[in-house]
N, CA, C and O atoms as a GROMACS GRO file, in nm:
protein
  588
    1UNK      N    1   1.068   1.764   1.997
    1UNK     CA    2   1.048   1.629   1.946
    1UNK      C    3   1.162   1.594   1.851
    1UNK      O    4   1.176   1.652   1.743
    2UNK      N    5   1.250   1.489   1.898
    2UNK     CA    6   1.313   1.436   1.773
    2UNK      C    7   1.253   1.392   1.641
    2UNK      O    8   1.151   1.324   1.626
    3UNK      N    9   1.336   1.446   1.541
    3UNK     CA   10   1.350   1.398   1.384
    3UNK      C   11   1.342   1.294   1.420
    3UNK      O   12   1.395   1.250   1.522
    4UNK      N   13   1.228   1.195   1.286
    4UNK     CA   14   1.235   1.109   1.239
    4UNK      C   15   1.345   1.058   1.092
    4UNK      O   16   1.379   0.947   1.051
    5UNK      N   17   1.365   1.152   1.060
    5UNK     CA   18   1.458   1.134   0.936
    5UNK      C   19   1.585   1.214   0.921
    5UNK      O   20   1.581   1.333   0.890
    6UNK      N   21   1.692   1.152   0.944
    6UNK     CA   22   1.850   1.212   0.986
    6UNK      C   23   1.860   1.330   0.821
    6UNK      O   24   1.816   1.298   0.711
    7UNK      N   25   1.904   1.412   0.843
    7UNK     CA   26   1.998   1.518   0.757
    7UNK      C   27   2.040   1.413   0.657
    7UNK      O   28   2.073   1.472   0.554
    8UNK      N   29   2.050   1.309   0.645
    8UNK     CA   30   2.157   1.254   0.463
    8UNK      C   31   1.963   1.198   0.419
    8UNK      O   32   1.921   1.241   0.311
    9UNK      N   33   1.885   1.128   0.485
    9UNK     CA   34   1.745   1.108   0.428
    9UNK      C   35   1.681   1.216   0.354
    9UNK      O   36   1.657   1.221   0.234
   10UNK      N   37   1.649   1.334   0.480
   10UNK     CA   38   1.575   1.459   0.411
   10UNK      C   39   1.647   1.506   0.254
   10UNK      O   40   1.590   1.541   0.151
   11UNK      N   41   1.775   1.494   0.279
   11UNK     CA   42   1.860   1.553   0.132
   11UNK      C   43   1.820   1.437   0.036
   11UNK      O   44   1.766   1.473  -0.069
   12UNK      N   45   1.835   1.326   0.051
   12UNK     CA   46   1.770   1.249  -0.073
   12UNK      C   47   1.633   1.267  -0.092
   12UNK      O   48   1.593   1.280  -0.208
   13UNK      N   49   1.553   1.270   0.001
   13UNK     CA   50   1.420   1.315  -0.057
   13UNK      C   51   1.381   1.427  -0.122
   13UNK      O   52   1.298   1.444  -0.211
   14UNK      N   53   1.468   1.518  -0.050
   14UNK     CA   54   1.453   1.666  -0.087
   14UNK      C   55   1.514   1.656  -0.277
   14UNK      O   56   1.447   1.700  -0.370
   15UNK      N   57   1.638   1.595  -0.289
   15UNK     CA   58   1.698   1.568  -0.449
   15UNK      C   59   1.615   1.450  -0.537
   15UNK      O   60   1.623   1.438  -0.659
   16UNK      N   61   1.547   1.381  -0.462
   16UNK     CA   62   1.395   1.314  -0.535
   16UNK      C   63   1.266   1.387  -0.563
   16UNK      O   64   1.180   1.378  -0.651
   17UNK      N   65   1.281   1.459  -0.463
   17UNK     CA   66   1.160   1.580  -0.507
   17UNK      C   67   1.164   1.669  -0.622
   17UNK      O   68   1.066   1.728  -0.669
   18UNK      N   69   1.318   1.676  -0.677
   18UNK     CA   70   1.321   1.817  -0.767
   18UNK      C   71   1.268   1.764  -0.882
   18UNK      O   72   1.240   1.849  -0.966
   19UNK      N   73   1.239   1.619  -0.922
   19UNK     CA   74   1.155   1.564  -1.031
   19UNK      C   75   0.986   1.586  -0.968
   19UNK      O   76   0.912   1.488  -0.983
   20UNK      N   77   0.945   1.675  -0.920
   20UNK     CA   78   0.789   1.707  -0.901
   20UNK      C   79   0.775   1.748  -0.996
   20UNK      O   80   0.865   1.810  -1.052
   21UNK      N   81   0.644   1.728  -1.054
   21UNK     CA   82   0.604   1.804  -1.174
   21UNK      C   83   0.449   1.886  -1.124
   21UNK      O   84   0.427   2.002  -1.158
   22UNK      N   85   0.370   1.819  -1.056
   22UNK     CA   86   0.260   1.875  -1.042
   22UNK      C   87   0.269   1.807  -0.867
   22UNK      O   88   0.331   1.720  -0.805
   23UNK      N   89   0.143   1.930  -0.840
   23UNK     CA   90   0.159   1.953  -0.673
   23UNK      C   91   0.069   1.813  -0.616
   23UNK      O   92  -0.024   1.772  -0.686
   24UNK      N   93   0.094   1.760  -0.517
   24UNK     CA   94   0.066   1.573  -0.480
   24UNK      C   95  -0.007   1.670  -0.311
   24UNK      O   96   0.037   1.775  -0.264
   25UNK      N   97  -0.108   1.598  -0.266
   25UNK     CA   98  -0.173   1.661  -0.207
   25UNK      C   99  -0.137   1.498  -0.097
   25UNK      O  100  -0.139   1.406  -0.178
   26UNK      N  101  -0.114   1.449   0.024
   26UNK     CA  102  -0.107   1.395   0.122
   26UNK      C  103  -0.255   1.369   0.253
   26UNK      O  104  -0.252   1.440   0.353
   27UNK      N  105  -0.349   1.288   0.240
   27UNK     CA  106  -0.381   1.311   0.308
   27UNK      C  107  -0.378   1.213   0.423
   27UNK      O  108  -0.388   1.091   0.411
   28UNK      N  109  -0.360   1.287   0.550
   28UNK     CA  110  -0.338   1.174   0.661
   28UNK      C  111  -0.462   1.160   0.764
   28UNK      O  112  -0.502   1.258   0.827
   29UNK      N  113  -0.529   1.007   0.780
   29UNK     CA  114  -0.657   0.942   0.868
   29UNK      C  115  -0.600   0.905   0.992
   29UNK      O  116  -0.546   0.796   1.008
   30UNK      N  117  -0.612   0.996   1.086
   30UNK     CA  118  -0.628   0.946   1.212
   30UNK      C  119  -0.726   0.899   1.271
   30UNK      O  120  -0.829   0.893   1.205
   31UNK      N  121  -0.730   0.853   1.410
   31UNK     CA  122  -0.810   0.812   1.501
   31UNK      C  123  -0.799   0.867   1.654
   31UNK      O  124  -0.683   0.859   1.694
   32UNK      N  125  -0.871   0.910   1.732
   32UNK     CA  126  -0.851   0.951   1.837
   32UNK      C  127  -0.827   0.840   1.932
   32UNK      O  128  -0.769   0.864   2.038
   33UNK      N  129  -0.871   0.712   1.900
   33UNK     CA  130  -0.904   0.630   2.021
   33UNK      C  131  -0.817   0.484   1.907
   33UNK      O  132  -0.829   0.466   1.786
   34UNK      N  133  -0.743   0.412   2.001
   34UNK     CA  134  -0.702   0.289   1.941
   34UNK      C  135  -0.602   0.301   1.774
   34UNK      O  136  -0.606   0.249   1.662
   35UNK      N  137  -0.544   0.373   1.825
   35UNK     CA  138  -0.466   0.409   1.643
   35UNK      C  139  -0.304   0.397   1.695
   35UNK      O  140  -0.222   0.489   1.695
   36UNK      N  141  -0.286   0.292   1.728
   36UNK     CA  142  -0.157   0.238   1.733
   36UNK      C  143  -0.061   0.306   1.613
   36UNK      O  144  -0.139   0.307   1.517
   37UNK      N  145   0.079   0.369   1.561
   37UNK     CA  146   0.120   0.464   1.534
   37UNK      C  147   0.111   0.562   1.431
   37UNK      O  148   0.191   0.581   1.340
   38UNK      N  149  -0.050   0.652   1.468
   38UNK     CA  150  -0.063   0.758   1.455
   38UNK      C  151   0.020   0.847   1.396
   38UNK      O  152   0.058   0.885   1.285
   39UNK      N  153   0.044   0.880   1.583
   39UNK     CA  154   0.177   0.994   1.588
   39UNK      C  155   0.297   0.990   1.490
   39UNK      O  156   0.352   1.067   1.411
   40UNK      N  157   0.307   0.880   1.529
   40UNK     CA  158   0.448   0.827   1.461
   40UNK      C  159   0.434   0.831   1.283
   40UNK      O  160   0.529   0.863   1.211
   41UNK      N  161   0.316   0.799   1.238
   41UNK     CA  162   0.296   0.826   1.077
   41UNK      C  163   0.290   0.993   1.058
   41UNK      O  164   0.358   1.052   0.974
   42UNK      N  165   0.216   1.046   1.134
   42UNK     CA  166   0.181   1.187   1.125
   42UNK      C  167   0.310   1.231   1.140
   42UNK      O  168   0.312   1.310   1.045
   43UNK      N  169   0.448   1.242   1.201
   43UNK     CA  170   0.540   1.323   1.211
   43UNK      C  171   0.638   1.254   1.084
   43UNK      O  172   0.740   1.307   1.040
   44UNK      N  173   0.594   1.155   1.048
   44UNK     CA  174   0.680   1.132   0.934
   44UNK      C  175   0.629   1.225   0.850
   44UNK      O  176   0.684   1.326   0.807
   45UNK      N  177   0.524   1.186   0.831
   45UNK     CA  178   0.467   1.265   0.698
   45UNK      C  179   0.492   1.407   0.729
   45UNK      O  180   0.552   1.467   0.640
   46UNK      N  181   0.465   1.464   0.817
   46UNK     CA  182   0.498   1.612   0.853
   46UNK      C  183   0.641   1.684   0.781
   46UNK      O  184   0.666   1.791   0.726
   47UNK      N  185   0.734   1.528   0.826
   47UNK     CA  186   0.856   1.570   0.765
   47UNK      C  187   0.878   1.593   0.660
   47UNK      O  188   0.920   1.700   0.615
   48UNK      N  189   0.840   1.444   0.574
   48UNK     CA  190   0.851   1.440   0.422
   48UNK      C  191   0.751   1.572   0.376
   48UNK      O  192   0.806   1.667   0.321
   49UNK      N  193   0.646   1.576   0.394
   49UNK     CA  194   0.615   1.761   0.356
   49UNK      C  195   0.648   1.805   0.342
   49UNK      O  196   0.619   1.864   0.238
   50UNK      N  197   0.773   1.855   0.429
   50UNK     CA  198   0.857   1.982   0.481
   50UNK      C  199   1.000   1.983   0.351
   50UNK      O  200   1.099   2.055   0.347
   51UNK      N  201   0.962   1.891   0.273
   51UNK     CA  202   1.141   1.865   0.158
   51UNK      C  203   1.067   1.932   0.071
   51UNK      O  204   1.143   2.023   0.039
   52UNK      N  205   0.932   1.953  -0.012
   52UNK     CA  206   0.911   2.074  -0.087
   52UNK      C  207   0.781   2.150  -0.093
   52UNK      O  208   0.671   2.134  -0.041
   53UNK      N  209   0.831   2.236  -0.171
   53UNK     CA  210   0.653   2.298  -0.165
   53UNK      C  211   0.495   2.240  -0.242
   53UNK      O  212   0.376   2.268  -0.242
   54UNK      N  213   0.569   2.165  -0.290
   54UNK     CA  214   0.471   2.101  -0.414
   54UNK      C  215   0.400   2.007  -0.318
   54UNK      O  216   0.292   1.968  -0.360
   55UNK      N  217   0.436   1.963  -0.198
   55UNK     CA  218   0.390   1.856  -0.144
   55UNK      C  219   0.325   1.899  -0.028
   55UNK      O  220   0.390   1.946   0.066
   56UNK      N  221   0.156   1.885  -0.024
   56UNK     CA  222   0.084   1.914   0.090
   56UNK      C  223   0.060   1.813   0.182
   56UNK      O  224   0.082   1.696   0.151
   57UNK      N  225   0.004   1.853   0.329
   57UNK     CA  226  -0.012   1.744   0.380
   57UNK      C  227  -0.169   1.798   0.454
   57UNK      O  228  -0.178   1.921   0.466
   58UNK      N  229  -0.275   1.725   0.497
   58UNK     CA  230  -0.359   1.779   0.535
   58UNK      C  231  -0.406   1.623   0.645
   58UNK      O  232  -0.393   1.504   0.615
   59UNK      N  233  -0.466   1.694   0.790
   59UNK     CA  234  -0.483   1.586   0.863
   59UNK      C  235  -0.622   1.559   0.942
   59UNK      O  236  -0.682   1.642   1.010
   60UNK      N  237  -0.658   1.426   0.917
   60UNK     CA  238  -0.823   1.420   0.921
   60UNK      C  239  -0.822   1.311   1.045
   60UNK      O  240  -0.727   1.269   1.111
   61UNK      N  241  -0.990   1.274   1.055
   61UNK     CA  242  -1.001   1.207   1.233
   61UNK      C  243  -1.110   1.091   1.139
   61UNK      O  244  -1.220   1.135   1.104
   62UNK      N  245  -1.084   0.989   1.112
   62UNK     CA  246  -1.118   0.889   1.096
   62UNK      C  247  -1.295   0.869   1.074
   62UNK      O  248  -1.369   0.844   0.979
   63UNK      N  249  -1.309   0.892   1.199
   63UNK     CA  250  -1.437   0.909   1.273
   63UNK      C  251  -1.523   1.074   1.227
   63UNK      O  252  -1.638   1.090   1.186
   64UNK      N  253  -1.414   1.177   1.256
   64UNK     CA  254  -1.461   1.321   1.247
   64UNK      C  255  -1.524   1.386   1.141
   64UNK      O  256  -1.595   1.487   1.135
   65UNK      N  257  -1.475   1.295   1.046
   65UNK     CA  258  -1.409   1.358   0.912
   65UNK      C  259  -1.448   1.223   0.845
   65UNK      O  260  -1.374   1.194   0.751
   66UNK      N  261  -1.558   1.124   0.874
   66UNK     CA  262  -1.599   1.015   0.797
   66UNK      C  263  -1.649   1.006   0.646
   66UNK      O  264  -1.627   0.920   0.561
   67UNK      N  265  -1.732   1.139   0.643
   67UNK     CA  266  -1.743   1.146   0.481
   67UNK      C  267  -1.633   1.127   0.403
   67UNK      O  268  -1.638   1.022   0.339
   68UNK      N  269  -1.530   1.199   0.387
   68UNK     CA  270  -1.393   1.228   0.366
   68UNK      C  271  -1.372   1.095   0.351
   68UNK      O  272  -1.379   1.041   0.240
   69UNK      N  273  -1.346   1.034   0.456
   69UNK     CA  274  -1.301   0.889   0.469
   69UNK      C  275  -1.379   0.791   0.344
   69UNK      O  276  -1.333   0.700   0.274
   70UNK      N  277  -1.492   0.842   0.347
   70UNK     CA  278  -1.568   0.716   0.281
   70UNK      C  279  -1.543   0.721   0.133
   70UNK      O  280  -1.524   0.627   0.056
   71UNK      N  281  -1.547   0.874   0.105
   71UNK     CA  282  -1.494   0.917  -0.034
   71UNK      C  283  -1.402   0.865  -0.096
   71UNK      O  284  -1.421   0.828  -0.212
   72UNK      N  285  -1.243   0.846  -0.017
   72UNK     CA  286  -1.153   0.796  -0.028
   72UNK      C  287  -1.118   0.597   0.000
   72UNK      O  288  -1.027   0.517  -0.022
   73UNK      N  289  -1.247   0.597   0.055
   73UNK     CA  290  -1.260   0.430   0.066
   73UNK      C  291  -1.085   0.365   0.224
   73UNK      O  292  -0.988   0.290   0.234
   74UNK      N  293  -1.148   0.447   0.282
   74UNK     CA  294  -1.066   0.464   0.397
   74UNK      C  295  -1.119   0.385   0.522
   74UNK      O  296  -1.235   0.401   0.560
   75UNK      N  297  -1.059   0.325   0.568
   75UNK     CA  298  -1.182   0.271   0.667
   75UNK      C  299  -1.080   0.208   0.807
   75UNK      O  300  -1.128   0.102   0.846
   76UNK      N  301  -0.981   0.242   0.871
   76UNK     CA  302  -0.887   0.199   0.928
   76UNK      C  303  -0.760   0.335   0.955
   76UNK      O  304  -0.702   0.412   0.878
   77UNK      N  305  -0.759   0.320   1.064
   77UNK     CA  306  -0.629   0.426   1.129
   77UNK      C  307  -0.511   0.390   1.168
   77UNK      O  308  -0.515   0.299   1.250
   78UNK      N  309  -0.386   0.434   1.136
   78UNK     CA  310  -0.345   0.489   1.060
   78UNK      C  311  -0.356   0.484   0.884
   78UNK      O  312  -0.322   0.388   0.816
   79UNK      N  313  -0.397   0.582   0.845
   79UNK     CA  314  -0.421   0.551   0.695
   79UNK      C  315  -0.359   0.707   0.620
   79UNK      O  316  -0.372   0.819   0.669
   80UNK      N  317  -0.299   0.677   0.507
   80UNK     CA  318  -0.250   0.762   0.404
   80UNK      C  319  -0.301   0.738   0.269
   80UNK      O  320  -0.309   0.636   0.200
   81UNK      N  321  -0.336   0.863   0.250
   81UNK     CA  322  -0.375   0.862   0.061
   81UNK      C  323  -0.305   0.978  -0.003
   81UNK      O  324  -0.308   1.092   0.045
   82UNK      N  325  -0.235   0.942  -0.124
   82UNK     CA  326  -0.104   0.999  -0.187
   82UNK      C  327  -0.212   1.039  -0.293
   82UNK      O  328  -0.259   0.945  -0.357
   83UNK      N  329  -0.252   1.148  -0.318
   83UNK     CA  330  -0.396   1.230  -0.415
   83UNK      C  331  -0.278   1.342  -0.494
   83UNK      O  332  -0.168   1.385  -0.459
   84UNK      N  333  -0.376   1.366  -0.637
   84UNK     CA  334  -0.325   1.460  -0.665
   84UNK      C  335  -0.379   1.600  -0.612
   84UNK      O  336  -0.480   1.595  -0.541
   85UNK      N  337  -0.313   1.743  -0.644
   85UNK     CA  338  -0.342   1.834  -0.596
   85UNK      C  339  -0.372   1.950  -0.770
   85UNK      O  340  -0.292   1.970  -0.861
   86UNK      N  341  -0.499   1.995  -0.757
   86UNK     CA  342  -0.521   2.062  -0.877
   86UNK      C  343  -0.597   2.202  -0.832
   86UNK      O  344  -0.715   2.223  -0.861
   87UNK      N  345  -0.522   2.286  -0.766
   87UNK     CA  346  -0.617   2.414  -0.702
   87UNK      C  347  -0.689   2.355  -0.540
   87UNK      O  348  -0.624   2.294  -0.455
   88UNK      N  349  -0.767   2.374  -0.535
   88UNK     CA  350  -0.906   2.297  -0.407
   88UNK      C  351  -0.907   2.229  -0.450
   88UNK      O  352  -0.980   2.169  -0.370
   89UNK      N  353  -0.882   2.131  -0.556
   89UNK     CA  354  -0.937   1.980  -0.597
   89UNK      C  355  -0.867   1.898  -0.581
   89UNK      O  356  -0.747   1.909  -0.608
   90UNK      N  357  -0.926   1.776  -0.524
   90UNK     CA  358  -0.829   1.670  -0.475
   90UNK      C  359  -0.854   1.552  -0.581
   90UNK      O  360  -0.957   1.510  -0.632
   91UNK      N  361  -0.767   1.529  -0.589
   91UNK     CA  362  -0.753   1.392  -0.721
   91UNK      C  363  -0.738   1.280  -0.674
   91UNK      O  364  -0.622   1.261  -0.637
   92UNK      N  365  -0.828   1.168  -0.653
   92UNK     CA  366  -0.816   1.002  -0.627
   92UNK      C  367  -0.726   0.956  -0.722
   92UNK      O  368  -0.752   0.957  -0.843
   93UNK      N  369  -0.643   0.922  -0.684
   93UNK     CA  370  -0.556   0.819  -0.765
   93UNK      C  371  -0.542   0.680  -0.750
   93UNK      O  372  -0.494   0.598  -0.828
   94UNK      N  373  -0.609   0.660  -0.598
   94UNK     CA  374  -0.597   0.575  -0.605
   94UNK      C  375  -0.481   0.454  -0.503
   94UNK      O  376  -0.471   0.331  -0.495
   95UNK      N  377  -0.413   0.567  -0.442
   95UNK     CA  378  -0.262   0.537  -0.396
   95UNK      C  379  -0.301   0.504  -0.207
   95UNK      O  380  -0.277   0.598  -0.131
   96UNK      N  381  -0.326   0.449  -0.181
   96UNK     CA  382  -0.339   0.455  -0.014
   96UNK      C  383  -0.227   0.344   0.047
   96UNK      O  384  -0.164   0.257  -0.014
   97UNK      N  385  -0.226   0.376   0.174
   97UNK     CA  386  -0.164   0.300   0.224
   97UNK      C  387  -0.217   0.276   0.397
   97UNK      O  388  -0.268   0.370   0.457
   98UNK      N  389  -0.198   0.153   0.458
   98UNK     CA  390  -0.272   0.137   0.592
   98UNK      C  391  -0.159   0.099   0.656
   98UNK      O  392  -0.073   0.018   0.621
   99UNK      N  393  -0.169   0.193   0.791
   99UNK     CA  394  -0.006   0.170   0.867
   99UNK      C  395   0.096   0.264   0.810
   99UNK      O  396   0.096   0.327   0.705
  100UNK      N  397   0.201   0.254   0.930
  100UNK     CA  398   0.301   0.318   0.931
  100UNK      C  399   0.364   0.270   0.779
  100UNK      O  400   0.371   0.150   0.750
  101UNK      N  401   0.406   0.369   0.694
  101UNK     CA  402   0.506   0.324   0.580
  101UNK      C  403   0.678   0.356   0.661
  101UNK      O  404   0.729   0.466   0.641
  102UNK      N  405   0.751   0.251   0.746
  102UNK     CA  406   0.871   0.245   0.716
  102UNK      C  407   0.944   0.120   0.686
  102UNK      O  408   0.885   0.037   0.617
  103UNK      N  409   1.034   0.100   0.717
  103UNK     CA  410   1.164   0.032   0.685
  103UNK      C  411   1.158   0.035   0.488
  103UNK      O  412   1.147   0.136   0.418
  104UNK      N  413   1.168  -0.080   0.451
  104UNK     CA  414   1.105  -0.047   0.288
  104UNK      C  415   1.023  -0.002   0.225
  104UNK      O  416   1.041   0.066   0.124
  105UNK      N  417   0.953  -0.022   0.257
  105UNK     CA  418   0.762   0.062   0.268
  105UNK      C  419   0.768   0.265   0.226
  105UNK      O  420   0.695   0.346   0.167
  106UNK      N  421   0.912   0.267   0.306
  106UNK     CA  422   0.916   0.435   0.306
  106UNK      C  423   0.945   0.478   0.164
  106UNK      O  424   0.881   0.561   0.098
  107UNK      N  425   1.084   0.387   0.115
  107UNK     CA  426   1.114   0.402  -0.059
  107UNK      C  427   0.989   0.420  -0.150
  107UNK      O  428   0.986   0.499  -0.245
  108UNK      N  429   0.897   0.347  -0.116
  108UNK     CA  430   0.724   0.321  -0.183
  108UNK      C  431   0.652   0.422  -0.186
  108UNK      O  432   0.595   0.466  -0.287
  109UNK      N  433   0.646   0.480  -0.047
  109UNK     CA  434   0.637   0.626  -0.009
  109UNK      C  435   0.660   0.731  -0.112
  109UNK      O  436   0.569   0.765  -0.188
  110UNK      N  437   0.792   0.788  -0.117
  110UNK     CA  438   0.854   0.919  -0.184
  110UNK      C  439   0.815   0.831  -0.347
  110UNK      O  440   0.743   0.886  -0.430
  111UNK      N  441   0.873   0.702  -0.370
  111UNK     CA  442   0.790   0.660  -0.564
  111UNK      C  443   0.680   0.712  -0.564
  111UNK      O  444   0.656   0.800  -0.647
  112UNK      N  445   0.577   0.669  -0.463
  112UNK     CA  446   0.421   0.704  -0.478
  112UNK      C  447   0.389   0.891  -0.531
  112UNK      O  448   0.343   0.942  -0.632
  113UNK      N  449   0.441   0.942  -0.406
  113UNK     CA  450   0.450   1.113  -0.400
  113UNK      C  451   0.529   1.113  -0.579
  113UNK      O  452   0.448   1.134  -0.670
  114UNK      N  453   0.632   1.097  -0.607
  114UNK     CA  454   0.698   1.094  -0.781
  114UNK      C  455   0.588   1.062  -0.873
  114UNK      O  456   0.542   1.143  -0.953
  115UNK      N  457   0.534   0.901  -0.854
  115UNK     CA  458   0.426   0.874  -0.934
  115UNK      C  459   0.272   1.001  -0.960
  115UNK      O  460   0.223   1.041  -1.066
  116UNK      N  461   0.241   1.027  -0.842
  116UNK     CA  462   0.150   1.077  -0.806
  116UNK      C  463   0.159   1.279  -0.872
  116UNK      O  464   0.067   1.337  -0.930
  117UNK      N  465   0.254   1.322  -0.847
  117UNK     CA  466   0.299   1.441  -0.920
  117UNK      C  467   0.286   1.422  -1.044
  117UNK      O  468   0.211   1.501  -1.101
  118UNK      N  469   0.344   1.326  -1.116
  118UNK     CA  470   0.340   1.296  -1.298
  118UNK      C  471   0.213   1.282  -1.370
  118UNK      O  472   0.187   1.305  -1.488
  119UNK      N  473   0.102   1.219  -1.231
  119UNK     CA  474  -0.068   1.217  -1.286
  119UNK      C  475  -0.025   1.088  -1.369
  119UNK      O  476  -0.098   1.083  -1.468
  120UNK      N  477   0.101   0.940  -1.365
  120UNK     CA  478   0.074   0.901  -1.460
  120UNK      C  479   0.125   0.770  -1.345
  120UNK      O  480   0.195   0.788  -1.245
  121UNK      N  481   0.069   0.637  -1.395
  121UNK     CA  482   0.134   0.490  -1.367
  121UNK      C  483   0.259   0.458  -1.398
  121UNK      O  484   0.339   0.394  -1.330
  122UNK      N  485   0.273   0.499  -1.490
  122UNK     CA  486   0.443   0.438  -1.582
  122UNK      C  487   0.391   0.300  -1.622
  122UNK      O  488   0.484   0.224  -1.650
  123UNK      N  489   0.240   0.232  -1.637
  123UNK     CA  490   0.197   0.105  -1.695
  123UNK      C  491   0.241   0.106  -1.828
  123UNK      O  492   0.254   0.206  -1.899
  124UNK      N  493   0.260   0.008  -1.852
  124UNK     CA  494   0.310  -0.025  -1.965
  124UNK      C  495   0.193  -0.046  -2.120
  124UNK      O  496   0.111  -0.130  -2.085
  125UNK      N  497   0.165  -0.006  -2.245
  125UNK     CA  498   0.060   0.028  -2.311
  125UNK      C  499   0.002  -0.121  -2.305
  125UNK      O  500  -0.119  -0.130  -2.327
  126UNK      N  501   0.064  -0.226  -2.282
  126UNK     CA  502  -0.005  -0.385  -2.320
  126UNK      C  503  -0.061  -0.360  -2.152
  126UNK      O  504  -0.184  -0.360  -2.150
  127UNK      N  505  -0.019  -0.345  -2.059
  127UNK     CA  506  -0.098  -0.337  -1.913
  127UNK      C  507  -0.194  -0.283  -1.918
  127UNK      O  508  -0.292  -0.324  -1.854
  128UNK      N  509  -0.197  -0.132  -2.024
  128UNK     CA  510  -0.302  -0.056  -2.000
  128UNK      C  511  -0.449  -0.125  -2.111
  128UNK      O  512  -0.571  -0.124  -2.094
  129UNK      N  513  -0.399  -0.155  -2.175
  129UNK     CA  514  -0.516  -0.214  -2.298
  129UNK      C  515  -0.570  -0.361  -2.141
  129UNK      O  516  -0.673  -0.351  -2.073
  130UNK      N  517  -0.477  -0.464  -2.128
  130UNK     CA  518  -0.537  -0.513  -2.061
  130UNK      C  519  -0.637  -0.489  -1.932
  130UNK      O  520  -0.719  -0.577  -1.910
  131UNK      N  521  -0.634  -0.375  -1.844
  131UNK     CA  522  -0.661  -0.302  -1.743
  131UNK      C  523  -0.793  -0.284  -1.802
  131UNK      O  524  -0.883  -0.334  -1.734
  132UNK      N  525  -0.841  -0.208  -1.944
  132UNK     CA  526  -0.936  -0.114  -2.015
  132UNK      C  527  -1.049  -0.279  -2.013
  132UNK      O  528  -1.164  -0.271  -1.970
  133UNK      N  529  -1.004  -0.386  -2.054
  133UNK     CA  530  -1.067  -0.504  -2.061
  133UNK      C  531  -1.136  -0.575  -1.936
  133UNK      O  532  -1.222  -0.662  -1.951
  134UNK      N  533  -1.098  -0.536  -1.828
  134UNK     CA  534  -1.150  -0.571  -1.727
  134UNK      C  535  -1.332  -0.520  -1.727
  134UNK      O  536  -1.374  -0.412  -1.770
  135UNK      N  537  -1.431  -0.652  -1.653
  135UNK     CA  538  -1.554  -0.578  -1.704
  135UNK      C  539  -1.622  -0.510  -1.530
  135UNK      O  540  -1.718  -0.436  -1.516
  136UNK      N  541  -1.517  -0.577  -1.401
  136UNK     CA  542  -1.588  -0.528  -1.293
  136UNK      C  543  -1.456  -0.460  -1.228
  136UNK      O  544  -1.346  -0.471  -1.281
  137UNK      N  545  -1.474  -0.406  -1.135
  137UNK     CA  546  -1.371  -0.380  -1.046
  137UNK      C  547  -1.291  -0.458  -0.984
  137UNK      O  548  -1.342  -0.558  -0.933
  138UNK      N  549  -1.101  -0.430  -0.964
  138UNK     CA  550  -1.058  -0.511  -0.915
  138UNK      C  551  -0.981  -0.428  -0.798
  138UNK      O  552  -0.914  -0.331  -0.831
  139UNK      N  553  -0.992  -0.469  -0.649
  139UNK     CA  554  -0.956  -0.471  -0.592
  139UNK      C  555  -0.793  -0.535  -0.519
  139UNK      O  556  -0.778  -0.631  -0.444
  140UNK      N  557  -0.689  -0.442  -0.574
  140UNK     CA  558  -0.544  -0.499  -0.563
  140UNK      C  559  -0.497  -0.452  -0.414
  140UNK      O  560  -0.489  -0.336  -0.376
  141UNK      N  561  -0.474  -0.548  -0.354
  141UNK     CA  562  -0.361  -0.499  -0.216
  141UNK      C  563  -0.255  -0.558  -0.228
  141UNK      O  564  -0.232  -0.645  -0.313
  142UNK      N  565  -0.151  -0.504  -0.114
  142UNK     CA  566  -0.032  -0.570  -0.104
  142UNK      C  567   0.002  -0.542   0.040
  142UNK      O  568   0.011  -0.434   0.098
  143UNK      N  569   0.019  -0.678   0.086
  143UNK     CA  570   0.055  -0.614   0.233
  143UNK      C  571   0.226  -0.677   0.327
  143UNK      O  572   0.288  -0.780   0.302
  144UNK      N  573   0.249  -0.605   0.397
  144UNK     CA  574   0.364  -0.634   0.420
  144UNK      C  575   0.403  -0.617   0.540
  144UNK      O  576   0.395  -0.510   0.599
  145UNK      N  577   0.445  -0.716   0.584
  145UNK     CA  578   0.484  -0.741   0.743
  145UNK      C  579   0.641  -0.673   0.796
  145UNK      O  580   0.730  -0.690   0.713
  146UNK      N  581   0.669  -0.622   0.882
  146UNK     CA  582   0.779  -0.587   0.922
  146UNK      C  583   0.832  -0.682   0.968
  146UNK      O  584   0.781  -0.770   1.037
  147UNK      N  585   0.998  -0.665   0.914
  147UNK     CA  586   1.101  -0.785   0.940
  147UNK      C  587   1.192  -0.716   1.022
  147UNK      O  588   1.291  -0.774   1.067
   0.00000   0.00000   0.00000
């Protein structure tokens, strides 16, 4: 199977990685039936795995593996959640993504895996006081069309 990511990519990710601080756990939602690119997310991610050790990847069936899913508030295939990793314990952070992450989307990617190692937002202390003020849950997306 051809690489998805040429020899000068893997080396920048691999020299973005050496700022890991704590191990980022990957988990990837497939679907057996109707999961338009799957494959194609799964061998990315396979790759980006493969730039260090700190970075796991573990791969689940939508359907198979629904608890899992629900835990994570997952509900759609292809799906990624960028978790922390603490021993067996998996850490919600919070970080998902639906669909293939490339063209710009991928940069978002390897930040997320950075963010996600540090255990921290980089919010700013007036973001975070405002955030603490909120009295229900807020539900933030961002979605983005390929150009």
């Amino acid at each position: 199977m051809e690489k998805l990511l040429n020899q000068e990519v893997t080396g920048q990710i691999q020299q973005a990685f050496d700022a890991l601080e704590q191990p980022v756990q990957i988990l990837f939602f497939g679907s057996q039936s109707d999961c338009e690119y799957c494959a194609e997310t799964l061998q990315l991610l396979t790759e980006v795995s493969e730039q260090h050790e700190k970075v796991f990847l573990s791969i689940h069936d939508l359907q198979n593996d629904a608890e899992l899913a629900a835990k994570f508030q997952v509900n759609k295939a292809p799906a990624i959640v960028i978790a922390g990793k603490d021993g067996d314990t998996t850490l919600d952070l919070g970080i998902q993504f639906s669909g293939i992450p490339s063209g710009y989307e991928f940069s978002t990617l390897v930040n997320d895996i950075l963010l996600a190692s540090k255990r921290d937002s980089g919010l700013s202390a007036e973001t975070r006081e405002y955030l603490k003020s909120l009295k229900q849950p807020l539900l933030m997306q961002v979605f983005v069309t390929p150009t």
